[in-house]
C-alpha positions as CSV (number, residue, x, y, z in Angstrom):
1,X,0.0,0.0,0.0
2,X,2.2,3.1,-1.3
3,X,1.3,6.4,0.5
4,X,1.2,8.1,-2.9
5,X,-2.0,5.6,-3.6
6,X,-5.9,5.8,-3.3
7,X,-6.3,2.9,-1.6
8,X,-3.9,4.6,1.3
9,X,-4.8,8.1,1.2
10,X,-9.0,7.3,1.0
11,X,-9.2,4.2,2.4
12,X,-6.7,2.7,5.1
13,X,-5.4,6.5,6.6
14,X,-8.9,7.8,7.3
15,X,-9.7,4.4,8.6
16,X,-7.0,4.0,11.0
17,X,-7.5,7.4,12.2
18,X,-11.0,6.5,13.0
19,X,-9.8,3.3,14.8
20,X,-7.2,4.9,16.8
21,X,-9.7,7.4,18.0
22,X,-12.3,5.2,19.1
23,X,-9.8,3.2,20.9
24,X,-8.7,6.4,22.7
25,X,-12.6,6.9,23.9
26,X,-13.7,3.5,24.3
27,X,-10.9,1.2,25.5
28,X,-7.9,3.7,26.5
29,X,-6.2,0.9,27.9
30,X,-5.6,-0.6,24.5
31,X,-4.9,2.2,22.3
32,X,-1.0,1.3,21.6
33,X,-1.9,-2.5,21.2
34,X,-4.7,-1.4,18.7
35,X,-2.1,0.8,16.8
36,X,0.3,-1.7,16.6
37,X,-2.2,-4.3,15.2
38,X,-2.6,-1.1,12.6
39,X,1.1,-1.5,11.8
40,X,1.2,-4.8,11.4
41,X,-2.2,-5.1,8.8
42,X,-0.1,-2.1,7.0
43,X,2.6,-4.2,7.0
44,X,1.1,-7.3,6.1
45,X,-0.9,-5.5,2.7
46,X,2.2,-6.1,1.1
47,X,2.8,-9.3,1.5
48,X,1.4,-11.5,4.5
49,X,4.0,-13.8,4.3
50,X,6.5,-11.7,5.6
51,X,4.3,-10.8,8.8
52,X,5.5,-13.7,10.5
53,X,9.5,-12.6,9.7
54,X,8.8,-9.1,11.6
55,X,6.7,-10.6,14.3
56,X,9.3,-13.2,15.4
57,X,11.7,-10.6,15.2
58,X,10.0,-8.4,17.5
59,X,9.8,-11.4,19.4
60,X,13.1,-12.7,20.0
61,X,14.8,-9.3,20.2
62,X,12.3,-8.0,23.0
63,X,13.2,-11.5,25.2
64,X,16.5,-11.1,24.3
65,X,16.3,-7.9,25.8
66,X,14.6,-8.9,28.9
67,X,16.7,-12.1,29.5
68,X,19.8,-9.5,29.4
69,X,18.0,-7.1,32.0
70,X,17.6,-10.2,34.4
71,X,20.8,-12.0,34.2
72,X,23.3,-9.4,32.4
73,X,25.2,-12.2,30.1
74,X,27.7,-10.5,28.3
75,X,27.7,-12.1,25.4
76,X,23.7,-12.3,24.8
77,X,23.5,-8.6,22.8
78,X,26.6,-9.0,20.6
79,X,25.3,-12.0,20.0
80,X,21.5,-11.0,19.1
81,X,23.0,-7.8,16.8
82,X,25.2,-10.3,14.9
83,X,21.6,-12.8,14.4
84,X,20.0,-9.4,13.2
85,X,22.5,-8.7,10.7
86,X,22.6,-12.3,9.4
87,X,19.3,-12.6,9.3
88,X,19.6,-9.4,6.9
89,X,22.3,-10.5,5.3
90,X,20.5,-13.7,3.8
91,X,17.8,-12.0,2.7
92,X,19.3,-9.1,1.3
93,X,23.0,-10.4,0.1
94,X,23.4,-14.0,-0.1
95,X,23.2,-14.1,-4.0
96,X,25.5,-11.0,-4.1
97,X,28.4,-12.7,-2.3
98,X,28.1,-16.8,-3.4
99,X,28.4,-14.3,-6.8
100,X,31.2,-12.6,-5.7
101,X,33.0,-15.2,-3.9
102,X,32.6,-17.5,-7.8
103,X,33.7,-14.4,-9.2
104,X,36.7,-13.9,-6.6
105,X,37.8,-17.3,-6.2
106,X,36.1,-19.6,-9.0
107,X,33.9,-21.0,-6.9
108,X,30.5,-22.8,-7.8
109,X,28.5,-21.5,-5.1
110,X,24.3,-21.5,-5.6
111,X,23.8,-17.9,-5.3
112,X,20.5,-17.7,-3.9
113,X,18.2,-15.5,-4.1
114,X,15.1,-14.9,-1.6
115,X,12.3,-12.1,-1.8
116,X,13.5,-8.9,0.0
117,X,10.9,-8.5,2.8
118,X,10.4,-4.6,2.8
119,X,12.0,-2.5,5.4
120,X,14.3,-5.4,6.3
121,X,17.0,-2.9,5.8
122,X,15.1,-0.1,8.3
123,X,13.5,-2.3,11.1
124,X,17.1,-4.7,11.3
125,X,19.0,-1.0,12.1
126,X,16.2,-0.2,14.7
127,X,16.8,-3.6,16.7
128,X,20.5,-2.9,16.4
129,X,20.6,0.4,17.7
130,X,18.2,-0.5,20.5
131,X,20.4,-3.4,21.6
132,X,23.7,-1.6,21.0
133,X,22.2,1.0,23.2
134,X,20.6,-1.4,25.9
135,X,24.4,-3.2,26.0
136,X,25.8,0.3,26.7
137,X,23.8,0.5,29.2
138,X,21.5,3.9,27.6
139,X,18.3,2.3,26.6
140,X,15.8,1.0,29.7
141,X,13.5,-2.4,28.9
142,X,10.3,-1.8,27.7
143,X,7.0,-3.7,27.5
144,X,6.3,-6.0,24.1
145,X,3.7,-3.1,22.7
146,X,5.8,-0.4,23.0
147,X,9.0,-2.3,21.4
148,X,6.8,-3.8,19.0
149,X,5.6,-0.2,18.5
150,X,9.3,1.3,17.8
151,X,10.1,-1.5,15.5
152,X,6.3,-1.4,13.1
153,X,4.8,1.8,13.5
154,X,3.7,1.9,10.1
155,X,4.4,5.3,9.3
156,X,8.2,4.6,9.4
157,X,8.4,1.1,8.9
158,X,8.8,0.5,5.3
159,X,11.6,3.9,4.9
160,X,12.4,5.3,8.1
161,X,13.6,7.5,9.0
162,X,15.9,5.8,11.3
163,X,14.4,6.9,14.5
164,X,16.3,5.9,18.2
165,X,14.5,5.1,20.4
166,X,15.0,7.8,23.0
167,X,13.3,9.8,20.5
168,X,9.7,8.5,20.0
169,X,9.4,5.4,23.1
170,X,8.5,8.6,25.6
171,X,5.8,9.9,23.4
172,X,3.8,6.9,23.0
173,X,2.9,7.8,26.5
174,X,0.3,11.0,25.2
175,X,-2.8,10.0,23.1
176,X,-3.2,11.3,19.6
177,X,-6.2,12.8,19.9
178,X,-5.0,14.6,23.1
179,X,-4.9,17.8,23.9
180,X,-3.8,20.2,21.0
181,X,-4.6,17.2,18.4
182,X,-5.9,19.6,15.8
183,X,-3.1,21.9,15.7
184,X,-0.5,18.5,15.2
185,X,-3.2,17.1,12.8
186,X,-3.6,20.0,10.8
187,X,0.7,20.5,10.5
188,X,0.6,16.6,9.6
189,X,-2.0,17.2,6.4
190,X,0.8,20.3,5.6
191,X,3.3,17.5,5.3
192,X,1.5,14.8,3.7
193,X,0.4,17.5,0.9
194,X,3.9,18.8,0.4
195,X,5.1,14.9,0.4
196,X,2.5,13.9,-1.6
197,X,3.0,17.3,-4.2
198,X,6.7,16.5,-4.2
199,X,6.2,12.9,-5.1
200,X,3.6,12.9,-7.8
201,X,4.2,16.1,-9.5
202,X,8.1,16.2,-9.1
203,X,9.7,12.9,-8.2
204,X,7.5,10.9,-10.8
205,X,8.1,13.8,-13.5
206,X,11.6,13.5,-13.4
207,X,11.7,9.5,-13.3
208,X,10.1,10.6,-17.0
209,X,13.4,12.5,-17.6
210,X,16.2,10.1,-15.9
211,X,14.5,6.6,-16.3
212,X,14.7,6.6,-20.4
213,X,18.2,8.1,-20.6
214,X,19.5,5.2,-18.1
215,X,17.5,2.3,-20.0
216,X,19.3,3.3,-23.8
217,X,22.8,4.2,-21.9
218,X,21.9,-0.4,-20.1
219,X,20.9,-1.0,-24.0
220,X,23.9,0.0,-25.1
221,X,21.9,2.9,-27.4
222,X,24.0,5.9,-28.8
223,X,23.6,8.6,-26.4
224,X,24.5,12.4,-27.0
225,X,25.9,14.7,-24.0
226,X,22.8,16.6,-23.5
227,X,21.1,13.4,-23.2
228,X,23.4,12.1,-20.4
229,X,23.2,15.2,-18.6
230,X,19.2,15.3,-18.9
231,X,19.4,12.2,-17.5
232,X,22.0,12.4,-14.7
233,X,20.3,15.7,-13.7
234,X,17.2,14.3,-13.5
235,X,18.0,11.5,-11.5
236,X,19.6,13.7,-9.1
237,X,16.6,15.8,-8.3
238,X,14.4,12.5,-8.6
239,X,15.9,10.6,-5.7
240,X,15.9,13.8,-3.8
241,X,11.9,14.8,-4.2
242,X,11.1,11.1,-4.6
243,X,13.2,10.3,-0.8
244,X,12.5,13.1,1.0
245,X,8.7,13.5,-0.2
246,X,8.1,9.6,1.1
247,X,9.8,11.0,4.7
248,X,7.6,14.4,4.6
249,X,4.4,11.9,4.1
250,X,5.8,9.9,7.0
251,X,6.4,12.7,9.4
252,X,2.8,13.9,8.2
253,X,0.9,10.7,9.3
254,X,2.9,10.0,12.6
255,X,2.0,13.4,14.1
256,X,-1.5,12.7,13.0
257,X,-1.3,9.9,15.4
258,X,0.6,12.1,18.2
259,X,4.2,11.2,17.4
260,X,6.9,13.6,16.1
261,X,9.7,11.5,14.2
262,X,13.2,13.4,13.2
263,X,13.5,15.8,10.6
264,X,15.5,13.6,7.8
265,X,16.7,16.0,4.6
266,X,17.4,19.7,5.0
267,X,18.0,20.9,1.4
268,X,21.0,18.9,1.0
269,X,21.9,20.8,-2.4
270,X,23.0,23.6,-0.9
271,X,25.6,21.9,1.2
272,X,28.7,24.2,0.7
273,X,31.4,20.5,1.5
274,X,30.9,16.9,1.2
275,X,30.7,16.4,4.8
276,X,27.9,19.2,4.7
277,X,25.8,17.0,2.4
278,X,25.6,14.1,4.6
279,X,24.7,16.4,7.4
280,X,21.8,17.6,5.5
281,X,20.9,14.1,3.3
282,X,19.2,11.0,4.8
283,X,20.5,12.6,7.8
284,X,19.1,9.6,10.2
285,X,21.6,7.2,8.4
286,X,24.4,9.4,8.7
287,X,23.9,9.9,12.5
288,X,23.5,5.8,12.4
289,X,26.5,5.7,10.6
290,X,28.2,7.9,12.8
291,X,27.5,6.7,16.2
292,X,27.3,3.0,15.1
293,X,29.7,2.6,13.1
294,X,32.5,5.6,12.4
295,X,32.9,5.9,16.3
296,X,33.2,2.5,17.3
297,X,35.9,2.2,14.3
298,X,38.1,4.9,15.8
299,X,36.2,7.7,14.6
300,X,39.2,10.7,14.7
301,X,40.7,9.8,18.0
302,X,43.0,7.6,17.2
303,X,45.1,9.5,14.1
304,X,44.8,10.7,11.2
305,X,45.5,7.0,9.2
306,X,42.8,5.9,11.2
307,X,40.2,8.2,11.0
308,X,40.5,7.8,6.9
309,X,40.3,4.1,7.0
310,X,37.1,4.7,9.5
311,X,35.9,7.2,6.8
312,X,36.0,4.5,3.6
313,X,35.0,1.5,6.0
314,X,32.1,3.4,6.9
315,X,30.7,4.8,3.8
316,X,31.3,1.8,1.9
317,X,29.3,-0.3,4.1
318,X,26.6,2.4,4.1
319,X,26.7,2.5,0.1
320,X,26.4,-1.6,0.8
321,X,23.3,-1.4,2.9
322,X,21.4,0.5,0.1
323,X,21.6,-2.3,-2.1
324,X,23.1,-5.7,-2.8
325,X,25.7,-4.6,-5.8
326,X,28.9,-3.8,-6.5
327,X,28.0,0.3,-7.9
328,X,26.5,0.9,-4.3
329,X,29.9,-0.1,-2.6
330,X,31.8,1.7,-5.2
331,X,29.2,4.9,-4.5
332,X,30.1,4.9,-0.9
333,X,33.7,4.6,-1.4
334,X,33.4,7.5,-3.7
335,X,32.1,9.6,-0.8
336,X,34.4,7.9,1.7
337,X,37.1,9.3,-0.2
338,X,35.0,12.7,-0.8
339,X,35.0,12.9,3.1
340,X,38.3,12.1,3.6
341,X,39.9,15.0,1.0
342,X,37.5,17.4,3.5
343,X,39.2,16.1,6.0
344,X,42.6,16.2,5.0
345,X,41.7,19.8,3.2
346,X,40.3,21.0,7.2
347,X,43.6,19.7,8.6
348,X,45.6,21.8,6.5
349,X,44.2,24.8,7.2
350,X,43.0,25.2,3.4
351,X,39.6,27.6,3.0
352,X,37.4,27.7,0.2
353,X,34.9,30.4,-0.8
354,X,31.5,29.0,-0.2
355,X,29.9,29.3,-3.8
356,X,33.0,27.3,-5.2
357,X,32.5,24.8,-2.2
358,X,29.1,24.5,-3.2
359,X,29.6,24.1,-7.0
360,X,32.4,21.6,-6.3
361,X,30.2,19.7,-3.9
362,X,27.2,19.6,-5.9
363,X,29.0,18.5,-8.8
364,X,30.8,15.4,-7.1
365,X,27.2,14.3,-5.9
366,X,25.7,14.5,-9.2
367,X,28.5,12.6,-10.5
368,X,28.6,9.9,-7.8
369,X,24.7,9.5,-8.3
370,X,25.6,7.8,-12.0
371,X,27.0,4.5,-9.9
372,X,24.0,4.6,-7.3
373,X,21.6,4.6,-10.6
374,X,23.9,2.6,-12.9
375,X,22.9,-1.0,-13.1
376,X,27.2,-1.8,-13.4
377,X,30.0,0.0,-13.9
378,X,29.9,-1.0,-18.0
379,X,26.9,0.8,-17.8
380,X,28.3,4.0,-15.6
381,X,31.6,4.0,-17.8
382,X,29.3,4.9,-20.5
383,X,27.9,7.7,-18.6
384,X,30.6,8.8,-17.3
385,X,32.6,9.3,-20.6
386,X,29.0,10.5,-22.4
387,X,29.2,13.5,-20.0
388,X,32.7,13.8,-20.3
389,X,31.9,14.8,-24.0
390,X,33.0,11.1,-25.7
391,X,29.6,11.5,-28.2
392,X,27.8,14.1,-30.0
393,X,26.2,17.0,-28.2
394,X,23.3,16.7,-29.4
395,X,20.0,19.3,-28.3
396,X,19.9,21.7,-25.4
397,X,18.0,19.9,-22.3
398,X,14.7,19.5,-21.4
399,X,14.4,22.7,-19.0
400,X,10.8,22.4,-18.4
401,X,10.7,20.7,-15.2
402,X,14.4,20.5,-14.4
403,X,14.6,24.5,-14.1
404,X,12.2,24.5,-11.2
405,X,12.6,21.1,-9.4
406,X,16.1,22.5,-9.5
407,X,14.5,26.0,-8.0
408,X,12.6,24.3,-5.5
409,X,15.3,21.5,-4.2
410,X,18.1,24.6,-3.7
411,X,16.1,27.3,-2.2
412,X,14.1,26.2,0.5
413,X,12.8,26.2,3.1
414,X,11.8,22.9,3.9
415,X,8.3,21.1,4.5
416,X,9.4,20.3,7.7
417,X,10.1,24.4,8.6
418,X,6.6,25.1,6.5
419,X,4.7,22.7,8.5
420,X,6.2,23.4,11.6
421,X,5.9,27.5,11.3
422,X,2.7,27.6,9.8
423,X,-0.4,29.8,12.0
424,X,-3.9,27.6,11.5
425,X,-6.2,29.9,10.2
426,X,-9.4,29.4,7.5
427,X,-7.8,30.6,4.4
428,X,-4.7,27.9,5.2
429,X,-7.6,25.1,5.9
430,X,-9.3,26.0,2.8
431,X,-6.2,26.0,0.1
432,X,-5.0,23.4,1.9
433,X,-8.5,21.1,1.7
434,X,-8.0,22.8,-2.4
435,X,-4.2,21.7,-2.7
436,X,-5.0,18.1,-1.8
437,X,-8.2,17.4,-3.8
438,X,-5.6,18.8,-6.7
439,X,-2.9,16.6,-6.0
440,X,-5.2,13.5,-5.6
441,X,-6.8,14.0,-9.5
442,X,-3.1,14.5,-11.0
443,X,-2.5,11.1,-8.8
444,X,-5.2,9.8,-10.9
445,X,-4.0,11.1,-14.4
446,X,0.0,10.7,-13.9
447,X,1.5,6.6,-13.9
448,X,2.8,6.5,-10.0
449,X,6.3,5.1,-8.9
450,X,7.1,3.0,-6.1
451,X,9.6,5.1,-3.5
452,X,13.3,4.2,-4.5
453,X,13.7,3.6,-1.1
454,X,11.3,1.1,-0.9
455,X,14.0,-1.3,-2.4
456,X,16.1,-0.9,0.0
């Protein structure tokens, strides 16, 4: 059930709504198990088969959890992250490395390949940084609904953002339709329109631009510059309105149920440095990266030599949780290496003028997106000599919607700043109410796209 869908928007959002405020009235006592039963039917529209997989791990993580809070074994969380990341690593890359490992070592492993239960990727990070956190000894045990909550509440299940749980476990505690519920409802309908607007009217415009240019470059089709540009650009503005319009929906319906999840894009094209970028982009994973990974590697307290290798490690794994290929690895290297020039740049005392930063920065991300879209690196060579001017230059672009996606992606502000600044009033309700019926008849009249992320 996509949120950009009418099945979701007019059928199971109003519905669950509806639900969760009756349960409020009538049986208070049950209002969180009733909204994680609402998760998990969300959940389960998808594919009911894989209802069982995030049950069981909700399961076995919570007793894991409470087994460590009564006998403190050392061993028992290491242990349970490890099972979590195995269990994603089967699903998500056991055909990628029995490939690699026939490809390495001339092997004749079966490379086996199993349906990628969605949000695998998000709900396996959620149980690791719970139990990473429990072992440190941050996070407190909770109750089965409320960790069943933090793992399935449906808004963020399927694409985060990656939410700790110190951030959203306390406010299960307040009822939806509390006080001040129309003020929270009313910003949560300003981000689902904004999500919804940038979805279906940019993100699935440009997929028009990007989508053809990157089929004839896998076809092996002649391709002029202006062509590969079109299409690089395109992609680069898609993945940003596609992305961060699914997490502006998401942010939308959870604080129409009472829960305020982090802020996760804040106009990363304007980012003036690399390491700017990923404090601005998917900004949930790079704090997971960060604290979960960069840190416990060394992070910069232990050299210089170290805190590069910590830098590549790090974004290369990142670049391998977004998808089981080679390109994705060689994407988050790219930036790895990216990070680690800033670094190296900082430590020399070097300054650059911001506008040049941010020319130079946009530029490398534009051209790193060609191995996160590429479906090999035959395929991104080709790009990547294409734009370097290897083929005939062919017509001037298509401006008509890159100009103002472009506009639009740069500028700002936010949804998030919109939503959260706006002052209720009748005229906002009514062009509001307007903006919505609008952007459900072009649903009807444009072909829809999964979310990108959904993949992952």
């Amino acid at each position: 059930m996509l949120f950009n869908s009418f099945p979701f928007l007019l059928v199971f959002l109003p519905a669950a709504l509806l639900i969760q405020a009756l349960a409020e009235r009538y049986a208070s006592p049950l209002r969180l198990q009733v909204l994680l039963a609402l998760s998990l039917i969300f959940y389960g529209y998808w594919d009911w088969r894989f209802v069982p997989l995030i049950v069981a791990s909700i399961l076995v993580n919570w007793i894991v959890a409470r087994l460590f809070g009564k006998r403190r074994p050392t061993f028992v969380l290491p242990l349970a992250i490890v099972a979590n990341l195995l269990v994603l690593g089967v699903f998500k890359y056991a055909g990628f490395f029995a490939a690699l490992a026939n490809a390495i070592g001339g092997l004749d492993l079966p490379e086996l390949r199993f349906a990628l239960p969605l949000g695998i990727s998000f709900f396996t990070f959620h149980h690791v940084m719970y139990l990473a956190d429990l072992d440190a000894g941050i996070a407190p045990l909770y109750g089965l609904t409320r960790y069943g909550l933090y793992i399935a509440f449906f808004p963020q299940v399927l694409s985060g953002p990656l939410v700790r749980w110190s951030e959203v476990m306390h406010q299960f505690d307040a009822r939806a339709f509390g006080e001040g519920w129309q003020e929270r409802f009313g910003r949560g309908l300003i981000l689902i329109a904004f999500g919804l607007a940038k979805k279906t009217i940019f993100g699935d415009g440009l997929a028009n631009y990007a989508n053809p240019i990157f089929n004839l470059a896998a076809e092996h089709a002649a391709l002029t510059v202006m062509q590969a540009w079109e299409g690089v650009l395109a992609f680069t503005l898609q993945i940003y309105f596609d992305f961060s319009g699914y997490t502006d929906m998401a942010l939308g319906i959870a604080l129409m149920f009472g829960i305020s999840l982090p802020q996760n894009f804040n106009v990363p094209y304007r980012a003036t440095s690399i390491a700017d970028f990923w404090r601005r982009w998917h900004m949930t994973l790079s704090r997971f990266l960060r604290d979960y990974l960069y840190i416990p590697l060394g992070g910069n307290r232990h050299g210089l030599a170290r805190q590069l290798l910590a830098l590549l490690v790090t974004m290369a794994l990142g670049g391998l949780w977004h998808g089981a290929a080679l390109t994705f690895v060689a994407w988050g290297l790219v930036h790895g290496l990216g990070l680690g020039v800033g670094v190296l740049w900082r430590k020399a005392g070097l300054h650059m003028p911001a506008l040049v930063g941010w020319a130079l920065t946009l530029l490398f991300v534009v051209l790193a997106w060609v191995l996160f879209r590429a479906p090999s690196f035959e395929v991104a060579e080709k790009l990547y000599l294409t734009l370097a001017g290897a083929a005939p230059l062919g017509s001037a672009l298509k401006w008509r919607l890159l100009v103002p996606a472009a506009a639009f992606a740069m500028i700002g502000p936010t949804a998030y700043d919109i939503a959260m600044k706006a002052r209720p009033s009748k005229g906002l309700a009514v062009a509001l109410a307007l903006a919505v019926v609008l952007l459900l008849l072009e649903l009807g009249n444009e072909q829809n796209y999964e979310f990108i992320y959904f993949q992952f």
